[in-house]
MDAnalysis code that builds the backbone (N, CA, C; Angstrom):
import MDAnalysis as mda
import numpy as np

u = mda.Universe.empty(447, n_residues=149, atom_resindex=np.repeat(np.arange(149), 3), trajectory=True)
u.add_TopologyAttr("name", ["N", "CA", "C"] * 149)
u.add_TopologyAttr("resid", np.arange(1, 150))
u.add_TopologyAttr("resname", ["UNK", "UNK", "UNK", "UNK", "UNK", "UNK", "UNK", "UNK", "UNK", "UNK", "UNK", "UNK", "UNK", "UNK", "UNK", "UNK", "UNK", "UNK", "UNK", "UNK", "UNK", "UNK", "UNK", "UNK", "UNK", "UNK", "UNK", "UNK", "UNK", "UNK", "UNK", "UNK", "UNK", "UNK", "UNK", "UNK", "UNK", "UNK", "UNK", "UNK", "UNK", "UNK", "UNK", "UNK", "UNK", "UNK", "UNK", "UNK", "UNK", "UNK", "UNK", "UNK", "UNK", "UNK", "UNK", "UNK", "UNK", "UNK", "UNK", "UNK", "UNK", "UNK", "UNK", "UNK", "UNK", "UNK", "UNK", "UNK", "UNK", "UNK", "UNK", "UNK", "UNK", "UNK", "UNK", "UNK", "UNK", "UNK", "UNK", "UNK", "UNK", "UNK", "UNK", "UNK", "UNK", "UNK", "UNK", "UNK", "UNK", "UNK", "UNK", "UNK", "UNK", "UNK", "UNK", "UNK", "UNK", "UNK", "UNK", "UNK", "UNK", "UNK", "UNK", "UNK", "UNK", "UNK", "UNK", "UNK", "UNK", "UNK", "UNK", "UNK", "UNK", "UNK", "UNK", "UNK", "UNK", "UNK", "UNK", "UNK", "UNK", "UNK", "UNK", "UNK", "UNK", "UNK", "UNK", "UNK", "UNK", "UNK", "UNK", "UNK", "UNK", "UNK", "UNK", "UNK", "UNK", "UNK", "UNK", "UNK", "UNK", "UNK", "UNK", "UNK", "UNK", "UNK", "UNK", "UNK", "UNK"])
u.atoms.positions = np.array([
    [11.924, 52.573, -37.123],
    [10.635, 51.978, -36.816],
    [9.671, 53.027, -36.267],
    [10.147, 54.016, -35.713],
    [9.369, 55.058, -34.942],
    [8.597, 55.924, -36.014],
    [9.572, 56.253, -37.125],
    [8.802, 57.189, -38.004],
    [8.176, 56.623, -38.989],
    [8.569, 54.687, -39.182],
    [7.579, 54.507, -39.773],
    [6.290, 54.190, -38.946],
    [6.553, 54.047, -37.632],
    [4.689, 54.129, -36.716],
    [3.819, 55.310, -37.046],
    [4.674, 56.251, -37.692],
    [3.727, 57.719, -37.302],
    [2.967, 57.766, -38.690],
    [3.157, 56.725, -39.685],
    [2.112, 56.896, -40.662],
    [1.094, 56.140, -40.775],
    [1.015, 55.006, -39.386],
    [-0.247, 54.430, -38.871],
    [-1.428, 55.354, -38.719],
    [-0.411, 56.298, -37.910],
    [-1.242, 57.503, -36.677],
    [-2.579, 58.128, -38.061],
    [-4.025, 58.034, -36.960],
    [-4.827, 58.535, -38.019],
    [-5.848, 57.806, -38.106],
    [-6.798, 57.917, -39.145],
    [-7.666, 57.665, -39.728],
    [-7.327, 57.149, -41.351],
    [-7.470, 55.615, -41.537],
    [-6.905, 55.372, -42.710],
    [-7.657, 53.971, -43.181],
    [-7.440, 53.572, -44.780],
    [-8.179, 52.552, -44.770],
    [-7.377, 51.392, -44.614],
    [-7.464, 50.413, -43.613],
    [-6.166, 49.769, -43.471],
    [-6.813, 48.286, -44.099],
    [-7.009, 48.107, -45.580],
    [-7.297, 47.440, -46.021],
    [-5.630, 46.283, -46.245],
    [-4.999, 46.664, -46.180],
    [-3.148, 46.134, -46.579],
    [-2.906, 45.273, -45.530],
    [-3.561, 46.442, -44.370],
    [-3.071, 45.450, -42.842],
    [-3.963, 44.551, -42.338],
    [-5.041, 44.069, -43.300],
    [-5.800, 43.245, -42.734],
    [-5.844, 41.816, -43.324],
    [-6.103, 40.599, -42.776],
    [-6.194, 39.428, -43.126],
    [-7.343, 38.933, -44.226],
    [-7.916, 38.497, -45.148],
    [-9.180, 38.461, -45.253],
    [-9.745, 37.013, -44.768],
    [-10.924, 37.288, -44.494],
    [-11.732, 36.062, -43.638],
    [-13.327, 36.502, -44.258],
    [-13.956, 35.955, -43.526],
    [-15.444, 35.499, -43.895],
    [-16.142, 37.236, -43.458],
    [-15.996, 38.228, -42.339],
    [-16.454, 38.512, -42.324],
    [-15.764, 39.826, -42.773],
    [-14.816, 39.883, -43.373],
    [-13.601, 41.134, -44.502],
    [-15.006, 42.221, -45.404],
    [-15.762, 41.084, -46.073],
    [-16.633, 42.182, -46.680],
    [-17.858, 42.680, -45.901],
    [-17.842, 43.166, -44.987],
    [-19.105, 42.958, -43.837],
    [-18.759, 44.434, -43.278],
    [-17.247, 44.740, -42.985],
    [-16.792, 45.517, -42.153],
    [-16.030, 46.495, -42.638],
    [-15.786, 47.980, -41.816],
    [-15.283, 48.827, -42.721],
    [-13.761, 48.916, -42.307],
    [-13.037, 49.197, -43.567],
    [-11.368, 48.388, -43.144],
    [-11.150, 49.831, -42.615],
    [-11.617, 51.145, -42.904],
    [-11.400, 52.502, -42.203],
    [-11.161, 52.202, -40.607],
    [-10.027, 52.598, -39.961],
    [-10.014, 52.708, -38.558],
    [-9.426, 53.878, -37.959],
    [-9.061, 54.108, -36.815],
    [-8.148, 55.301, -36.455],
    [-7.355, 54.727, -35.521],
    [-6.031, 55.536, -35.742],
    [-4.753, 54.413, -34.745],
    [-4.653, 55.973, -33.742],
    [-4.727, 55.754, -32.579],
    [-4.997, 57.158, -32.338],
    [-3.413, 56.877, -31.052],
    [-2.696, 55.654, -31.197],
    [-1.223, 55.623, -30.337],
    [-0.913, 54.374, -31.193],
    [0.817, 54.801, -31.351],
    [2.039, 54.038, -32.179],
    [3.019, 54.239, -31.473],
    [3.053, 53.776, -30.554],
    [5.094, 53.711, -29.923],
    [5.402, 52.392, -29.803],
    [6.736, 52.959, -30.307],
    [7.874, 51.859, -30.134],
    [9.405, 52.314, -28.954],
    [9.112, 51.076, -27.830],
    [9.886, 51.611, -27.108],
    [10.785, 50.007, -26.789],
    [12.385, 50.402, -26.193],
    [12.892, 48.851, -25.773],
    [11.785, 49.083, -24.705],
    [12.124, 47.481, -24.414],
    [11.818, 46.791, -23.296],
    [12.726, 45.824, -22.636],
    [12.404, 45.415, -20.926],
    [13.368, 44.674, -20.327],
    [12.692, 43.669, -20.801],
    [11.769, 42.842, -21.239],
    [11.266, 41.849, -21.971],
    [10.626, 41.139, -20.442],
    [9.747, 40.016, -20.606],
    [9.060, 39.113, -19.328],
    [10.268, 37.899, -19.309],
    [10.987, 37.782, -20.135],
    [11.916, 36.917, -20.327],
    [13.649, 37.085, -19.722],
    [13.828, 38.478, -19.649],
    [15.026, 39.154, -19.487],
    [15.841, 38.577, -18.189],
    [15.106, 38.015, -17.197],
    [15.531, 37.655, -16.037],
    [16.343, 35.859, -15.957],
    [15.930, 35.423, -17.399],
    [16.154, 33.616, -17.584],
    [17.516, 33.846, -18.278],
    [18.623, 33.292, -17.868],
    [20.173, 33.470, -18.361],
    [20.276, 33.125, -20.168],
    [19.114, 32.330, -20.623],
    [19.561, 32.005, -21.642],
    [18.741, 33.194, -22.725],
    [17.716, 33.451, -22.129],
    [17.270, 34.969, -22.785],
    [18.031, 36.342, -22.981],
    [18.978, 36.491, -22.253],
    [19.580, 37.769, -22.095],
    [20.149, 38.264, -22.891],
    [20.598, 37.953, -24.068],
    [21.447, 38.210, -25.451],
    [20.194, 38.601, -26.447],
    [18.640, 38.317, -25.926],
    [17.749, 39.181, -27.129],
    [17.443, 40.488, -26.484],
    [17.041, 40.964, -27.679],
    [16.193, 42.625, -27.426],
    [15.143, 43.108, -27.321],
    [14.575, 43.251, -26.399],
    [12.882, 43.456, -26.226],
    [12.841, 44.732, -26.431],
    [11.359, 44.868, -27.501],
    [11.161, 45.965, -28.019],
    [9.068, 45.903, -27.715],
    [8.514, 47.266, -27.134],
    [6.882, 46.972, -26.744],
    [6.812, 47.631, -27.770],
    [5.799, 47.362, -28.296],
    [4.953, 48.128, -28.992],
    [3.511, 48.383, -28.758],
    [3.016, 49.830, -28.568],
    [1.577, 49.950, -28.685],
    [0.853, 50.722, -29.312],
    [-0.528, 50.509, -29.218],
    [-1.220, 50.427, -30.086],
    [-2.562, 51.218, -29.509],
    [-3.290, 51.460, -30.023],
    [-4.574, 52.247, -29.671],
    [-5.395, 52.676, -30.410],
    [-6.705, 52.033, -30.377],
    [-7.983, 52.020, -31.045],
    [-9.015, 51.640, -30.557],
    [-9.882, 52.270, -31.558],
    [-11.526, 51.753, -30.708],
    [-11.675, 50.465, -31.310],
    [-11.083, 49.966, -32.615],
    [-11.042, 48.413, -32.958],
    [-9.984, 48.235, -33.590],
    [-9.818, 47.011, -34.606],
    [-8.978, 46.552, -35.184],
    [-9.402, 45.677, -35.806],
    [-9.016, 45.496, -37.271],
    [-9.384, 44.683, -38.142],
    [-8.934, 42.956, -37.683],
    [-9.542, 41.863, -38.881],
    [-8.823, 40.557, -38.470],
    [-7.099, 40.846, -38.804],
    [-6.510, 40.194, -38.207],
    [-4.705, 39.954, -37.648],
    [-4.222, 41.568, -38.056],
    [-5.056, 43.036, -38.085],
    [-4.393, 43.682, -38.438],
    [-3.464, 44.240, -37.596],
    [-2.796, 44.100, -35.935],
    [-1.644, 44.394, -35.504],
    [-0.945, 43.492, -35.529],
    [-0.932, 42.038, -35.805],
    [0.392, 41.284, -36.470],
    [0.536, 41.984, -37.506],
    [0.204, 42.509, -39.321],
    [0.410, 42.926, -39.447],
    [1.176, 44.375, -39.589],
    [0.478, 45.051, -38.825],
    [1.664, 46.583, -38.588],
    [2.606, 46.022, -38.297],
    [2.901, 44.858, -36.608],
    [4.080, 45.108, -36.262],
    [4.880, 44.388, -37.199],
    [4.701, 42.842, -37.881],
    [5.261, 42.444, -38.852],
    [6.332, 43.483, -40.028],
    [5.362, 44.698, -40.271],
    [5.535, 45.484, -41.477],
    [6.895, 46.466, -40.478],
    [6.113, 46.766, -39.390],
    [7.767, 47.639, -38.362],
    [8.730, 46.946, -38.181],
    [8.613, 45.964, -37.779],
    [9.793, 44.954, -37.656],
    [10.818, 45.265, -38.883],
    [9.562, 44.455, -40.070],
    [10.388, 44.628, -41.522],
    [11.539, 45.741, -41.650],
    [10.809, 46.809, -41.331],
    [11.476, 48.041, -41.334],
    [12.701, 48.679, -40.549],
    [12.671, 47.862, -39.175],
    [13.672, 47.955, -38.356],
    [14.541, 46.629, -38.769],
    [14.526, 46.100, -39.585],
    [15.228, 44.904, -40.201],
    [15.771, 45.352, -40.974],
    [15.334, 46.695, -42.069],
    [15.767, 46.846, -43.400],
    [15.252, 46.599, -44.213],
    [14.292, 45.490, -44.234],
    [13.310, 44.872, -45.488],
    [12.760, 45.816, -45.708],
    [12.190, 46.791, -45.220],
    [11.184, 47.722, -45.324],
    [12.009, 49.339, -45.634],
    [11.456, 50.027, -45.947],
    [11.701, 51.779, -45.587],
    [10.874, 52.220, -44.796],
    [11.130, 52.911, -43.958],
    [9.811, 53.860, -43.371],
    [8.449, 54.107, -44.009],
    [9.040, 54.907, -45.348],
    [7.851, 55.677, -46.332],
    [7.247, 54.458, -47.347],
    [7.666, 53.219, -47.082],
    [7.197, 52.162, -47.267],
    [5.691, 51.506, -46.954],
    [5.417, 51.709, -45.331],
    [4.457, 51.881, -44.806],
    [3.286, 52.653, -44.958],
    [3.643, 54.024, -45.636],
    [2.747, 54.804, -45.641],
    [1.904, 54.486, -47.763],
    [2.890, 53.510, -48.379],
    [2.753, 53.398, -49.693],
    [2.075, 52.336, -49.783],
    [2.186, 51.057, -48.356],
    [1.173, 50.162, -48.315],
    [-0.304, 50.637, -47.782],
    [0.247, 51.928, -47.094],
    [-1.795, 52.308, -46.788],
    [-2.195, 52.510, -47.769],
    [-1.596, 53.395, -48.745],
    [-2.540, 53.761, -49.537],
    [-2.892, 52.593, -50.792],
    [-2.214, 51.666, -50.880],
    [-2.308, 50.484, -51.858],
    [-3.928, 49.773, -51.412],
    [-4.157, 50.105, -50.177],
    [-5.831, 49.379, -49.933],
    [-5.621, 47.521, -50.133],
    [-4.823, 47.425, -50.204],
    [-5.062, 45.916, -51.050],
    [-4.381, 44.493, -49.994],
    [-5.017, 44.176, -49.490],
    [-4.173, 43.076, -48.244],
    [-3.650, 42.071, -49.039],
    [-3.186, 41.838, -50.249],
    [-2.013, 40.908, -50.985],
    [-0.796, 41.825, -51.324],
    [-0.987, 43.170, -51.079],
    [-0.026, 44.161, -51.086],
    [1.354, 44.224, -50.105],
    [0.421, 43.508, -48.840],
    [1.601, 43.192, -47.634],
    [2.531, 42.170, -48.164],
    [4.046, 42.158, -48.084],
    [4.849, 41.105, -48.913],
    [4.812, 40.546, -46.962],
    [4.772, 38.863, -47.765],
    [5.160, 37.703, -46.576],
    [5.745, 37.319, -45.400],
    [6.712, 38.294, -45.850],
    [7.446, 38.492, -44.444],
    [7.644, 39.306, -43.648],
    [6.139, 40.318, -44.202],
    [6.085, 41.837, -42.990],
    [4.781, 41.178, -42.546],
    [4.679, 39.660, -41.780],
    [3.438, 39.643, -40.848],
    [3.985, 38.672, -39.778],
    [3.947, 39.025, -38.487],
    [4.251, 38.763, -37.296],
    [3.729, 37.432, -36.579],
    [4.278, 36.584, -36.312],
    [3.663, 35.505, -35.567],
    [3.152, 35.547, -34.453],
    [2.580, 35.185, -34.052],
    [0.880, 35.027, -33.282],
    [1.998, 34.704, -31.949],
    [3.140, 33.829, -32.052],
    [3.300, 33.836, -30.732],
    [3.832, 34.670, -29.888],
    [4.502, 35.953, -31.062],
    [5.212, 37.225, -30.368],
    [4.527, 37.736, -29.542],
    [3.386, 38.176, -29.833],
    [2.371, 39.064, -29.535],
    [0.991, 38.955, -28.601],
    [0.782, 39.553, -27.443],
    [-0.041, 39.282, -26.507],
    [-0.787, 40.753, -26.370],
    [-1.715, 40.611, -25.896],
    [-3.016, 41.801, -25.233],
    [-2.454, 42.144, -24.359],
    [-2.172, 43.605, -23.849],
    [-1.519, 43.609, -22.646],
    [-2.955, 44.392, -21.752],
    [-3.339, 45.488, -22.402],
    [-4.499, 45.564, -21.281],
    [-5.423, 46.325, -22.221],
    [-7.249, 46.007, -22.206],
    [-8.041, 46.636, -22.594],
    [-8.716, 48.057, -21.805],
    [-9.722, 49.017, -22.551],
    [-9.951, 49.870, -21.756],
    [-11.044, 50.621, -22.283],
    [-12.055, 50.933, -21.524],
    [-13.157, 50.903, -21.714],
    [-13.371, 52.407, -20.985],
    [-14.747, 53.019, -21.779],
    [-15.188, 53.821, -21.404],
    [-16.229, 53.625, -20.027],
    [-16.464, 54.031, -19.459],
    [-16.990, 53.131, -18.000],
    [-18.682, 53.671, -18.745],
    [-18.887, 55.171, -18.790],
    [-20.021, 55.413, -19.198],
    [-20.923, 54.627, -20.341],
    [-19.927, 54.743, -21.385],
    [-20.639, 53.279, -22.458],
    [-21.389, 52.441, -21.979],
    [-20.703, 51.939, -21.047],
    [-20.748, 50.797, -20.404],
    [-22.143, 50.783, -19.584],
    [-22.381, 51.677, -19.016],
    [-23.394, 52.193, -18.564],
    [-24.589, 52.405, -19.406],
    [-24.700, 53.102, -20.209],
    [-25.323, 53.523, -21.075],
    [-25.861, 52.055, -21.769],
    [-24.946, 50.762, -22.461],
    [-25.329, 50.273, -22.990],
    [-26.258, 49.020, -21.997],
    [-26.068, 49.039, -20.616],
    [-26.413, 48.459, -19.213],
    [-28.390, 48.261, -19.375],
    [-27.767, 49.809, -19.479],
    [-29.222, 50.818, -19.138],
    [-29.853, 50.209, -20.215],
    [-29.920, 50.372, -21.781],
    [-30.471, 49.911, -23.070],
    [-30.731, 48.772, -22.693],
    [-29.843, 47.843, -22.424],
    [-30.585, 46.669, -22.310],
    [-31.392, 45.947, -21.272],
    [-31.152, 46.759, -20.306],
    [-32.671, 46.563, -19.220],
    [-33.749, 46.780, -19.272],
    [-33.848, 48.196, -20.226],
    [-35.060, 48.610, -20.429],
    [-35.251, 47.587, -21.702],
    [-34.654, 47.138, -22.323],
    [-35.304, 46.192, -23.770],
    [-36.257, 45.043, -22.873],
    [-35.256, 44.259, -21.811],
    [-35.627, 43.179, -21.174],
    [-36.683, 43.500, -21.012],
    [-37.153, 44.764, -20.216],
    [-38.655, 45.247, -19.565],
    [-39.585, 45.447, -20.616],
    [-39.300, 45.780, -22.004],
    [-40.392, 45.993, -22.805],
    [-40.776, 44.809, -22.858],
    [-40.163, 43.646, -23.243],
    [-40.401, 42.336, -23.712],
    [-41.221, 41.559, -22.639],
    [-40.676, 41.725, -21.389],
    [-41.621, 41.511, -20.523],
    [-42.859, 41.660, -20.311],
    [-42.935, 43.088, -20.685],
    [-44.413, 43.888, -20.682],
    [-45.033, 43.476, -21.746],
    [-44.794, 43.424, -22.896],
    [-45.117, 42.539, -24.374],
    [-45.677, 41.357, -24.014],
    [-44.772, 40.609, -23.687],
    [-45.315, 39.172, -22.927],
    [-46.550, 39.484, -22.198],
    [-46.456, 39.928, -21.137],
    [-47.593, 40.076, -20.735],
    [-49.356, 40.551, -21.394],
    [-48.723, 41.514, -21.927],
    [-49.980, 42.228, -22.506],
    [-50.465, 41.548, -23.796],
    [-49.705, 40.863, -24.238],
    [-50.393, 39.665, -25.345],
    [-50.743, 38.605, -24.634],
    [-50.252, 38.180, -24.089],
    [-50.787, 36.555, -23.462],
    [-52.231, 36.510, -22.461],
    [-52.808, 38.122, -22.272],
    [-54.231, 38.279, -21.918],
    [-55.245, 37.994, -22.895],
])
């Protein structure tokens, strides 16, 4: 599963790993996965007696976005792969296929595996985009004003 994460890593068109929806042709399926690990885990579950016989495995992830369901996808497609369904160099034959009917059915992950664990933000952006929109507020203001004389 590890070496097939490392052909995420990058800049790629992850048209395979994406769902299509309403706004699929709008957006560019190009992204960059700029972190892929796969590590165990003691799981949030590990401590309940009847949980203790599964295997928690984290996976993460890292980008400035992500397409619609495209990390159910990946992990679906790693899983596959740490299952056997898949090969490693498998992964890297669905990037380049571009084609999201290319993903076979049972390399996509259910919604209930999988949670957000933490977002992260550039603080300056943040700032920056603060700033833009105060000063918009103030033009409009001033607009207002200077027409309604």
């Amino acid at each position: 599963m590890r070496d097939a994460a490392q052909f995420l890593l990058g800049t790629h068109d992850f048209s395979t790993f994406c769902s299509l929806n309403s706004e699929t042709p709008f957006r560019s399926p190009v992204k960059t996965i700029l972190q892929a690990d796969i590590q165990p885990s003691s799981g949030f579950l590990s401590h309940h007696y009847e949980y203790r016989g599964l295997e928690f495995w984290e996976l993460k992830f890292k980008s400035r976005s992500f397409l619609y369901r495209q990390v159910r996808r990946m992990v679906g497609a790693l899983v596959a792969v740490g299952q056997g369904k898949l090969a490693p160099h498998h992964i890297k034959e669905l990037l380049e296929m571009k084609d999201a009917r290319a993903l076979p059915p049972f390399a996509m992950a259910p919604p209930s595996g999988l949670f957000l664990k933490s977002v992260e933000y550039n603080e300056a952006a943040w700032e920056i985009r603060i700033k833009r929109q105060t000063c918009r507020r103030y033009q409009i203001d001033v607009s207002k004003v200077w027409y309604s004389r």
